[in-house]
BADO-187971 format. One record per residue (C-alpha): residue in one letter; x negated, y negated, z negated. Coordinates in nm, 2 decimals. Each point is the difference from the previous one (the first is absolute). Layout:
+------+--------+--------+--------+
| code |      u |      v |      w |
+------+--------+--------+--------+
|    a |      X |      Y |      Z |
...
+------+--------+--------+--------+
END
This chain:
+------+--------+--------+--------+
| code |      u |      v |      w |
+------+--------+--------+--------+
|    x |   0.41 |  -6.84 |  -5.77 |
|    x |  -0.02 |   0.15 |   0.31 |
|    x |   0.31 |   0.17 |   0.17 |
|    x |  -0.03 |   0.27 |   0.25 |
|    x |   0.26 |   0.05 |   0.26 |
|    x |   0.07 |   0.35 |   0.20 |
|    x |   0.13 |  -0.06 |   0.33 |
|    x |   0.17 |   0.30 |   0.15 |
|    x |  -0.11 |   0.13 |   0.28 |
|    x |   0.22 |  -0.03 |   0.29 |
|    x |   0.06 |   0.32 |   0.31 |
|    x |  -0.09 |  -0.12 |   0.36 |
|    x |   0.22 |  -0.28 |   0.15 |
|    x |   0.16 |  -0.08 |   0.30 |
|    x |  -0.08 |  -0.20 |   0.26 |
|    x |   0.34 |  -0.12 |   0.12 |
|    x |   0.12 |  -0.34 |   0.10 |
|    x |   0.34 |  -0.20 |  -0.02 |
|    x |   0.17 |  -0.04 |   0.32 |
|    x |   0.02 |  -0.36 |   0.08 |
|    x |   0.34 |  -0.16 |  -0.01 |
|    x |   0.00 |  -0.09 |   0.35 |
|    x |   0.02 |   0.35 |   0.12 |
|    x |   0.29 |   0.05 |  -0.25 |
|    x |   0.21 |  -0.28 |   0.16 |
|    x |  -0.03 |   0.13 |   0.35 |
|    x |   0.07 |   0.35 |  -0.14 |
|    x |   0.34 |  -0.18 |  -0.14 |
|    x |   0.07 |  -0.11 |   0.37 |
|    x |  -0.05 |   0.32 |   0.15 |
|    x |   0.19 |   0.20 |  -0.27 |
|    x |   0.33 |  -0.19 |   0.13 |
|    x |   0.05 |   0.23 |   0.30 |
|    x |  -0.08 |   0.32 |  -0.15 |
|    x |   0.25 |   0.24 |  -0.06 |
|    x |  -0.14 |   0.10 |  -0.34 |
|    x |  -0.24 |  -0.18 |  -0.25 |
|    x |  -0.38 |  -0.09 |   0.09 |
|    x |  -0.24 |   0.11 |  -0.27 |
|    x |  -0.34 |  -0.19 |   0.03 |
|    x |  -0.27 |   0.04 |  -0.21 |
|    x |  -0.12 |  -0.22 |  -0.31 |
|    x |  -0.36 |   0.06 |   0.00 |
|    x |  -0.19 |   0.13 |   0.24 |
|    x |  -0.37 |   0.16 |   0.06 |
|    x |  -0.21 |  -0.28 |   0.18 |
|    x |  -0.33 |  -0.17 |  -0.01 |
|    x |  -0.12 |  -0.33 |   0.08 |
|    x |   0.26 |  -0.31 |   0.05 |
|    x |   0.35 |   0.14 |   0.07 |
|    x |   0.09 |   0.01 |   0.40 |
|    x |   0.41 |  -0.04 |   0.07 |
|    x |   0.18 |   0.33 |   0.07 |
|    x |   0.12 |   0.19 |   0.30 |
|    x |   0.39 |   0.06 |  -0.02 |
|    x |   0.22 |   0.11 |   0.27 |
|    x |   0.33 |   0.16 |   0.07 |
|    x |   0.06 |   0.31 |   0.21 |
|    x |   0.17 |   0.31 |   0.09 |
|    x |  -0.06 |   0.38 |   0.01 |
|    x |   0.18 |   0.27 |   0.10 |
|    x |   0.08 |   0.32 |  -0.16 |
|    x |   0.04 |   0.41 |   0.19 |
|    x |   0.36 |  -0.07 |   0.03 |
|    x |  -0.05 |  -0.33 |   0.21 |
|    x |   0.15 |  -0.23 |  -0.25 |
|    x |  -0.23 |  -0.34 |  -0.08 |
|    x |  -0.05 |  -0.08 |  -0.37 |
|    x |  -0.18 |  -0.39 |  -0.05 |
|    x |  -0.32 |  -0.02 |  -0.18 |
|    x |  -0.25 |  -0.26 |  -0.10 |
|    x |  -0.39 |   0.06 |  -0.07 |
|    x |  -0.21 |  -0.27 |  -0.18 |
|    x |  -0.40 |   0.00 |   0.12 |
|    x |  -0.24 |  -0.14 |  -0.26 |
|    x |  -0.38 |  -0.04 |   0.04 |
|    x |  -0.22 |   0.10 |  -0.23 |
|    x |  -0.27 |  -0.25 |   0.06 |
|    x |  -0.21 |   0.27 |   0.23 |
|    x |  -0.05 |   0.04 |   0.31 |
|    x |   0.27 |   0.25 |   0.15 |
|    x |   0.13 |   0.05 |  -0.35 |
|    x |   0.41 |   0.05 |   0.04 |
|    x |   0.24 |   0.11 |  -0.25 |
|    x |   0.38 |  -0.04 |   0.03 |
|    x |   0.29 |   0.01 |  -0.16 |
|    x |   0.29 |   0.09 |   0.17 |
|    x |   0.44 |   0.11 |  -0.06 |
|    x |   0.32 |   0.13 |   0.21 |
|    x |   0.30 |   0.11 |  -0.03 |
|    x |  -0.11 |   0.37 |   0.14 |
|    x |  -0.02 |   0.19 |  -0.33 |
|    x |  -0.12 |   0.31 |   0.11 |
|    x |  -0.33 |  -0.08 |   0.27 |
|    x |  -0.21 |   0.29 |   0.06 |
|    x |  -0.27 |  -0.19 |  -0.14 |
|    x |   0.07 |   0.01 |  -0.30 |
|    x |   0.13 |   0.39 |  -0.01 |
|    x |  -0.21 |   0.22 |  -0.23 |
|    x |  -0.15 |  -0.25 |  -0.31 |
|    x |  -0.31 |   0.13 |  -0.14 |
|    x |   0.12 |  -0.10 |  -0.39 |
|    x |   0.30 |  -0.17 |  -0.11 |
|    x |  -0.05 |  -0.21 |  -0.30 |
|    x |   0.26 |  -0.26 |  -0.22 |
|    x |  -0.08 |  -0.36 |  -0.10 |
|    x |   0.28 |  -0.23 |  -0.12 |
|    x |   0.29 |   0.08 |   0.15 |
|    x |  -0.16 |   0.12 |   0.32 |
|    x |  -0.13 |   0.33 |   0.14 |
|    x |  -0.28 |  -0.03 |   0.22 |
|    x |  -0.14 |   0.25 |   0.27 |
|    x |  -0.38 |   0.01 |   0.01 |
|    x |  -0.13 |   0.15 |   0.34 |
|    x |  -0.39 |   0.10 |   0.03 |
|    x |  -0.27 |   0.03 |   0.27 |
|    x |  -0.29 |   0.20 |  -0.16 |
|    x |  -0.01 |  -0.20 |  -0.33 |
|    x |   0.08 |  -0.29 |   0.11 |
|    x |   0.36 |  -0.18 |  -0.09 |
|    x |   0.14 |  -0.09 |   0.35 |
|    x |   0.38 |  -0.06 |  -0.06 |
|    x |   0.19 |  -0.13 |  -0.26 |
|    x |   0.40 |   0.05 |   0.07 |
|    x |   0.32 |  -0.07 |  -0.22 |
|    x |   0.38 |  -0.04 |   0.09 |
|    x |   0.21 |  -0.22 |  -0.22 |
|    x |   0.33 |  -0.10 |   0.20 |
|    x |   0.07 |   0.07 |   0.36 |
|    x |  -0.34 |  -0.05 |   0.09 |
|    x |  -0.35 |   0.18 |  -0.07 |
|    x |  -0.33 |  -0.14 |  -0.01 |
|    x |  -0.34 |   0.00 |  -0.02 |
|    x |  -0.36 |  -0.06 |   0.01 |
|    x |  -0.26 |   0.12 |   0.24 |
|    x |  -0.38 |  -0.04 |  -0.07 |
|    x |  -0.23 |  -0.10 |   0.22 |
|    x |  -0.19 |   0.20 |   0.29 |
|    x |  -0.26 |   0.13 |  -0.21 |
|    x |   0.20 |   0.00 |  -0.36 |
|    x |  -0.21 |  -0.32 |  -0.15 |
|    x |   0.24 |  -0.06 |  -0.25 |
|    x |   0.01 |   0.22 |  -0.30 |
|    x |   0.31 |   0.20 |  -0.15 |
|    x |   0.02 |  -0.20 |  -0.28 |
|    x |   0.06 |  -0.31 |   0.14 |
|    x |   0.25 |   0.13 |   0.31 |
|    x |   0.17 |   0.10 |  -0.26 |
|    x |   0.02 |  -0.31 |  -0.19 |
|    x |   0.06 |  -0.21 |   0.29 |
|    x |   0.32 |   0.22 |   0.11 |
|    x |   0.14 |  -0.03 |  -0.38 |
|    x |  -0.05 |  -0.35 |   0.09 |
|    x |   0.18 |   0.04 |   0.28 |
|    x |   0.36 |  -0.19 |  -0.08 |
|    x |   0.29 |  -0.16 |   0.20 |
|    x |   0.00 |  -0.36 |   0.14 |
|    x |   0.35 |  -0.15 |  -0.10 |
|    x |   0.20 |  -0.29 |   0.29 |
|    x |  -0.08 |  -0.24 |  -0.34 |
|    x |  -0.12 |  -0.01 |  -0.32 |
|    x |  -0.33 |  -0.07 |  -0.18 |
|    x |  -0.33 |   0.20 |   0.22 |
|    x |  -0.19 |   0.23 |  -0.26 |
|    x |  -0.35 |   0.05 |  -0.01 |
|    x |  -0.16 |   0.34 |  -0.09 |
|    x |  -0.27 |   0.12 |  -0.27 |
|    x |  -0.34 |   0.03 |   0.14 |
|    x |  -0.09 |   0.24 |  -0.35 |
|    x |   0.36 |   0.19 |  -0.01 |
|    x |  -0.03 |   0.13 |  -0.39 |
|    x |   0.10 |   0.36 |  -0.10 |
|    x |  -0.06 |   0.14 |   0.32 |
|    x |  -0.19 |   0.32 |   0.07 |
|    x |  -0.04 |   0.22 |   0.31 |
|    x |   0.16 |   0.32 |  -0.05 |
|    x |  -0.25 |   0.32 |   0.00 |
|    x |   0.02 |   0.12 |   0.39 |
|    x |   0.20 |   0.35 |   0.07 |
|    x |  -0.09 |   0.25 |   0.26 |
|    x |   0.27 |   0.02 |   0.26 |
|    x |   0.17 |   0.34 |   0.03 |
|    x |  -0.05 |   0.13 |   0.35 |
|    x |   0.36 |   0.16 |   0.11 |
|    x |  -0.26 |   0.27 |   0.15 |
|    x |  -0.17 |   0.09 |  -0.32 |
|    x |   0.22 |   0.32 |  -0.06 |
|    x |  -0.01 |   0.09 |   0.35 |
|    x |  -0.37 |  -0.04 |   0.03 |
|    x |  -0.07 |   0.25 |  -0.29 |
|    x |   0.25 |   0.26 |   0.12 |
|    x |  -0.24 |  -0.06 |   0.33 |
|    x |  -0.32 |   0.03 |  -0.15 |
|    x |   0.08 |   0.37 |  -0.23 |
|    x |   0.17 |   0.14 |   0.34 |
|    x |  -0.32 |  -0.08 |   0.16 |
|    x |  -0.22 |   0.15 |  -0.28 |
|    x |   0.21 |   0.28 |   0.00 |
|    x |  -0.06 |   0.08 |   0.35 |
|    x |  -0.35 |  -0.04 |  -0.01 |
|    x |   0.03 |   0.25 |  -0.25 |
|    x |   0.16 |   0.28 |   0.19 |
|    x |  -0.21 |  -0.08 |   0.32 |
|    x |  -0.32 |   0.03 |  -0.25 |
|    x |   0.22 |   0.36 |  -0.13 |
|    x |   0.03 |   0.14 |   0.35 |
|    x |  -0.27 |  -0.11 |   0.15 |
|    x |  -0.21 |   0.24 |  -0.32 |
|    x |   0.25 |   0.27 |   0.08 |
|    x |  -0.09 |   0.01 |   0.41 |
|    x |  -0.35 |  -0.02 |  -0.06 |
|    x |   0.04 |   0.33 |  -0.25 |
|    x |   0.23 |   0.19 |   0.26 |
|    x |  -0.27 |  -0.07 |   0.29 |
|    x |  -0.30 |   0.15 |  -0.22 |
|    x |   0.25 |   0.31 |  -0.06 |
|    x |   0.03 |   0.02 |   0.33 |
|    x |  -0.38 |   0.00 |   0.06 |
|    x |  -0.05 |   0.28 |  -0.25 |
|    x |   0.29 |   0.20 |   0.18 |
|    x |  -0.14 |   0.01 |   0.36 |
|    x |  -0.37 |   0.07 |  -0.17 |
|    x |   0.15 |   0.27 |  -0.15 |
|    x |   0.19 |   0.15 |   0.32 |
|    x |  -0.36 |  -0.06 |   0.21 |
|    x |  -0.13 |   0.20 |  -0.24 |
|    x |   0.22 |   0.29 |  -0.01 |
|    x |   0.00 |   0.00 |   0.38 |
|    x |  -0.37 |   0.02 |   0.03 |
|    x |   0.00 |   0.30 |  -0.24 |
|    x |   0.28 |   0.16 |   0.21 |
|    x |  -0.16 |  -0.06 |   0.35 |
|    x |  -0.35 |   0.14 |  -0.12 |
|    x |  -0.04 |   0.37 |   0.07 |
|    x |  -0.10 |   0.20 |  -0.35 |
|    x |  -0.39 |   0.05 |  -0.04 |
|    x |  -0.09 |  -0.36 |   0.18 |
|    x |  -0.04 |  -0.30 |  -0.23 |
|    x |   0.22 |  -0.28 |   0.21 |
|    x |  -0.15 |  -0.24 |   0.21 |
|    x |   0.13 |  -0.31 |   0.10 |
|    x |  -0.16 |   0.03 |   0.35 |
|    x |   0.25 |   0.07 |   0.31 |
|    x |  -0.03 |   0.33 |   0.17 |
|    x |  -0.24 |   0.01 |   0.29 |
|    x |   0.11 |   0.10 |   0.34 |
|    x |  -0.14 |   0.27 |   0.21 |
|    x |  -0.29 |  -0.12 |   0.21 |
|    x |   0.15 |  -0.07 |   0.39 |
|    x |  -0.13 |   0.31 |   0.22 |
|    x |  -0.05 |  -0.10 |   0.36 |
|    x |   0.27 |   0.10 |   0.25 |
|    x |  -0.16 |   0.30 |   0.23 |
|    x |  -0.01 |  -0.08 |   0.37 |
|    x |   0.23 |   0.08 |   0.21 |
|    x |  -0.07 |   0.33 |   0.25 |
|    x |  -0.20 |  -0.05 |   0.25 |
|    x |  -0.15 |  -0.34 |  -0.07 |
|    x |  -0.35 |  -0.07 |   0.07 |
|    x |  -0.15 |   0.06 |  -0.31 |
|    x |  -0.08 |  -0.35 |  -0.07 |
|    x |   0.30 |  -0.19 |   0.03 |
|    x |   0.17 |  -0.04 |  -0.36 |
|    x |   0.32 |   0.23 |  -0.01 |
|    x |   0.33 |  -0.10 |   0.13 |
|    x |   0.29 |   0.12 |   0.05 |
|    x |   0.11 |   0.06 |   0.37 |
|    x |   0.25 |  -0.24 |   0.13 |
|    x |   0.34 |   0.22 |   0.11 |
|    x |   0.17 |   0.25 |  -0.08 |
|    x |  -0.22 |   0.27 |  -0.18 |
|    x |  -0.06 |   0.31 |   0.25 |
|    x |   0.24 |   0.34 |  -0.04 |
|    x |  -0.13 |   0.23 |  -0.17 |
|    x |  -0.16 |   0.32 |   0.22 |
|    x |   0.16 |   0.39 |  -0.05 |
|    x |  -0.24 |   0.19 |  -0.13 |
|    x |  -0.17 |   0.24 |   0.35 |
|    x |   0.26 |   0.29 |   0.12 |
|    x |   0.30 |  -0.15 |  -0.16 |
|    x |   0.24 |  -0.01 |   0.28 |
|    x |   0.11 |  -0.37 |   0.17 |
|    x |   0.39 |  -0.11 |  -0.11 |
|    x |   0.23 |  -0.02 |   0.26 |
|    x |   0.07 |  -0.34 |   0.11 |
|    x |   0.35 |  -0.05 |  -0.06 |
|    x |   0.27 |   0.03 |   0.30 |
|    x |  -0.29 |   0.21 |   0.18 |
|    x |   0.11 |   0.35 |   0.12 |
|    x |  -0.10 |   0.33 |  -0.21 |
|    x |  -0.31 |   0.20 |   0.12 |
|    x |  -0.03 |   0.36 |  -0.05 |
|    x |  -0.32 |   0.12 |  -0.21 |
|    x |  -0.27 |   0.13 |   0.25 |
|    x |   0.02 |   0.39 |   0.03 |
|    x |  -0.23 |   0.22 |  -0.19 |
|    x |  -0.29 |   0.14 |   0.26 |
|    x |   0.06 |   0.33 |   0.12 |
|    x |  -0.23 |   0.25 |  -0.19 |
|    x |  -0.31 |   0.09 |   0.19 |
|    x |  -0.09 |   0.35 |   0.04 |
|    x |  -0.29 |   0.21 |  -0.16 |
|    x |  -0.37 |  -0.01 |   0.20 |
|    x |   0.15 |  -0.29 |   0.19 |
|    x |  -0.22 |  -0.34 |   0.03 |
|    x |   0.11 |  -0.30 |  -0.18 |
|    x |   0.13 |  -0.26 |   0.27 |
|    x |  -0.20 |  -0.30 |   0.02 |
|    x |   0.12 |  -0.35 |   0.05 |
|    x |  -0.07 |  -0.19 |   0.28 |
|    x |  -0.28 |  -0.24 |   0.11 |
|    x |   0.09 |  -0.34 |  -0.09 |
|    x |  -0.12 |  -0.26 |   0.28 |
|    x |  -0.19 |  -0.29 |  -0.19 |
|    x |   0.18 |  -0.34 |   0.02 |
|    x |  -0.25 |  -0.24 |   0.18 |
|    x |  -0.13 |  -0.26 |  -0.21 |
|    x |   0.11 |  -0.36 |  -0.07 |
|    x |  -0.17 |  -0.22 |   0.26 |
|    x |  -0.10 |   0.26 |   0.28 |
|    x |   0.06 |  -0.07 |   0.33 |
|    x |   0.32 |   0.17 |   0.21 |
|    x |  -0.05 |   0.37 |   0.09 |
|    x |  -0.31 |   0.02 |  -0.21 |
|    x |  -0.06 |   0.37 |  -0.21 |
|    x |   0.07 |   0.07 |  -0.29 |
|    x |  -0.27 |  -0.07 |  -0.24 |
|    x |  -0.14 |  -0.27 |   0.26 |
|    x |  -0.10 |  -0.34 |  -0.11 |
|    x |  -0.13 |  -0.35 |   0.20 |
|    x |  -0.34 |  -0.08 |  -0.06 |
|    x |  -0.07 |  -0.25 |  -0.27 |
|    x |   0.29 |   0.11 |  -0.19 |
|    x |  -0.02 |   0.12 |  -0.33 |
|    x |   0.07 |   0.31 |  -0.12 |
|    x |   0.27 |   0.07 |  -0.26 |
|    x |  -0.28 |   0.03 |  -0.27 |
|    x |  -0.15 |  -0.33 |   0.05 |
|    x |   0.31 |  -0.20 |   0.01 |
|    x |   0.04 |  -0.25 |  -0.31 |
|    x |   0.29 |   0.12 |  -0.24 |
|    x |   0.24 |  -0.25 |  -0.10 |
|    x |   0.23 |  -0.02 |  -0.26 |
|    x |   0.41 |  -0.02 |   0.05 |
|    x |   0.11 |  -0.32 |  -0.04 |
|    x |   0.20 |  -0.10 |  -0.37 |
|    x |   0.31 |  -0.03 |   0.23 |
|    x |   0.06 |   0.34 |   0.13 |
|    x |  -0.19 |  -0.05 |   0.34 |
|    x |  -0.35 |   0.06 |   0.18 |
|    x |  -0.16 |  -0.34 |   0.06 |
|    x |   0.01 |  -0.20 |   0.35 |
|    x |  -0.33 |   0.14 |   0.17 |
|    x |   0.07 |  -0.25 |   0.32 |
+------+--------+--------+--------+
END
């Protein structure tokens, strides 16, 4: 007969390592000066031939000045510029480790899990006067499932006593489902977002309600044109939307006495008095003495001749020489008739004749 086994088949496994014993020991030695216990790991995540460990003592210190003592432990992954550490103090409370992105229990412990992305970067617990954890390396090589498993493996290193190895395939262990972290801001940022959506609403609500109050406004002062134009048009003319034209410009007349092709101006000065009409009597200058009408002529008898008035002598003439007669002129000069007539001058005067 022929028997058949079924071999179960087994999840994905880790690749973990013990920690030599040498490292242990020294571990032991350093542990002696530490004011609390040094928790080294059992296994750890490493390829190729183990290389020893990095582990040193020193001291940070916190806001309020006061140094706590902590120890870190640098282990090599087998790459090139592949760190991870493992590190503890007495500071319980470091701002690094403010803020876990999920919280989950294993064993006895409670362990802080803090993320980059979704990556597993920090693996923190506190058991005694002292916290610590595990940070992964620059680039998070080493996956969530076995940080975690090499911090549960993370124990104390007694003065004596017999130097435990760990499990490279822990049994019953699983990684717990991952929880998004609540954001403190969450409420605040929703209260933030339906203020803003409500305001975009009432800008959106008043900016409809100006547009409709400006095309009212429109239809208003279309309106009022109207009525304006039908008021300003006389009745019996359809209205035009042409201005009123102005009265052609007449030219101004020429001034009296101009020559009668100089354009008309208006004589510079004061204009002249104005002339009585002929036979109204002179006005008295004033302050000049009073004169007595002239007497009426005495009435002239019947059959008697009418007086005549006396010879008046002619004036010489302009230009004649001294004791010449009346009517008498030089040879060669011209007689009244033939002399040029000239116009006044604009200003009042007779022209120069020098």
């Amino acid at each position: 007969m022929r028997s058949t086994r079924h071999h179960r088949r087994r999840g994905p496994g880790f690749t973990l390592t013990r920690t030599p014993v040498s490292d242990l020991r020294r571990a032991r030695t350093t542990a002696r000066g530490l004011p609390f216990a040094l928790e080294y790991p059992r296994v750890r995540n490493q390829y190729g031939p183990p290389t020893p460990d990095m582990l040193r003592v020193y001291g940070i210190r916190d806001l309020q000045g006061h140094v706590h003592v902590a120890y870190t432990v640098v282990v090599s992954r087998g790459k090139i510029g592949e760190y991870y550490d493992v590190q503890g103090s007495g500071w319980l409370n470091p701002p690094l480790l403010d803020n876990p992105t999920q919280t989950v229990h294993i064993g006895a412990r409670t362990y802080g899990l803090y993320y980059e992305g979704s990556n597993l970067h920090i693996v923190a617990w506190r058991e005694g006067p002292a916290v610590y954890w595990i940070t992964n390396t620059l680039t998070d090589g080493i996956p969530a499932r076995e940080m975690l498993a090499m911090a549960e493996q993370t124990t104390q290193v007694g003065a004596s006593g017999i130097l435990t190895r760990g499990q490279t395939q822990p049994h019953n262990f699983v990684l717990p489902k991952r929880q998004a972290a609540k954001s403190p801001f969450d409420r605040v940022t929703t209260i933030g977002a339906l203020l803003g959506f409500a305001a975009l609403i009432g800008i959106a609500l008043f900016a409809m309600k100006l547009f409709a109050r400006a095309r009212e406004l429109r239809e208003l002062r279309g309106r009022w044109d109207s009525a304006h134009a039908r008021s300003s048009t006389p009745r019996g003319r359809p209205p035009t939307s042409r201005p009123p034209s102005r009265p052609p410009v007449r030219p101004r007349p020429a001034a009296p006495g101009a020559h009668p092709g100089a354009p008309g101006r208006r004589p510079v000065g004061p204009p002249p008095a104005a002339r009585p009409p002929a036979g109204t009597p002179a006005a008295p200058r004033p302050g000049a003495p009073a004169t007595r009408p002239p007497a009426a002529p005495a009435p002239r008898p019947a059959g008697a001749p009418a007086p005549t008035a006396p010879a008046r002598r002619a004036a010489p003439s302009p230009g004649s020489p001294p004791g010449a007669q009346p009517g008498e002129r030089e040879p060669g000069q011209p007689t009244p008739a033939e002399r040029p007539v000239t116009a006044p001058s604009p200003l009042g005067r007779a022209p120069d004749r020098r």
